[in-house]
Phi, psi and omega in degrees: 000124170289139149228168233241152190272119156288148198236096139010324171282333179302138164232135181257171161204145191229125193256122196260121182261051207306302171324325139252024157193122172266159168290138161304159195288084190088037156254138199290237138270301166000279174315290199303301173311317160294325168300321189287334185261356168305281142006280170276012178241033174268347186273313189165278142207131194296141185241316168217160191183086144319138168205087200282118188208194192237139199242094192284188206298317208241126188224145185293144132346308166280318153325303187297282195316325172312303191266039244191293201280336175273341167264349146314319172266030179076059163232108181303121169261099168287098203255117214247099166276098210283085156292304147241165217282134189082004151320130171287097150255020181280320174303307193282315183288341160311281199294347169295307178323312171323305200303299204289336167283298163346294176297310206272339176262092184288113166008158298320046173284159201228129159182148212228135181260093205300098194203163150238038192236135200273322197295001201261000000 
């Protein structure tokens, strides 16, 4: 990975596809969330640090404690609701988001996208 002299002027913004790429197992939130913005703030200075996933009704004890921790650590948990089935809406609200940072950060903004998902 290159990096880059941080440019003070920079707003990074980081958009997380959590729902195709989950954190490892018995990794804290905390962690994976400090790392990812260590990372981006080799770029410029965060500006947003997203994270789109479906949220069901009911969530285990360790789900909860999982995202508890991610959102301690200034990671916005975005809960994208699949009303219906094989709809992308996780995909279209990432990239509205993508769009709408895109317009409000003017060059050099940076952003950077956490996905396995080929389609983006």
């Amino acid at each position: 990975m290159a990096s880059f002299p941080p440019s003070y002027e920079s707003k990074v913004g980081v958009f997380w596809d959590y729902e195709n790429c989950e954190p490892p197992s018995g990794v804290p939130g905390y962690a994976v969330g400090d790392k990812i913005r260590e990372i981006a703030l080799q770029f410029g200075d965060m500006a947003v640090f997203k994270a789109y996933l479906h949220l069901p009704q009911t969530l285990s004890p360790k789900t909860m404690a999982l995202h508890s921790e991610l959102q301690s650590s200034g990671v916005s948990l975005t809960n994208c609701l699949q009303l219906v089935k094989g709809k992308d809406v996780i995909g279209k609200m990432i990239s509205a988001d993508i769009l709408a940072f895109a317009i409000d950060n003017p060059p050099p903004a940076v952003i950077i996208l956490i996905s396995d998902d080929r389609d983006f």
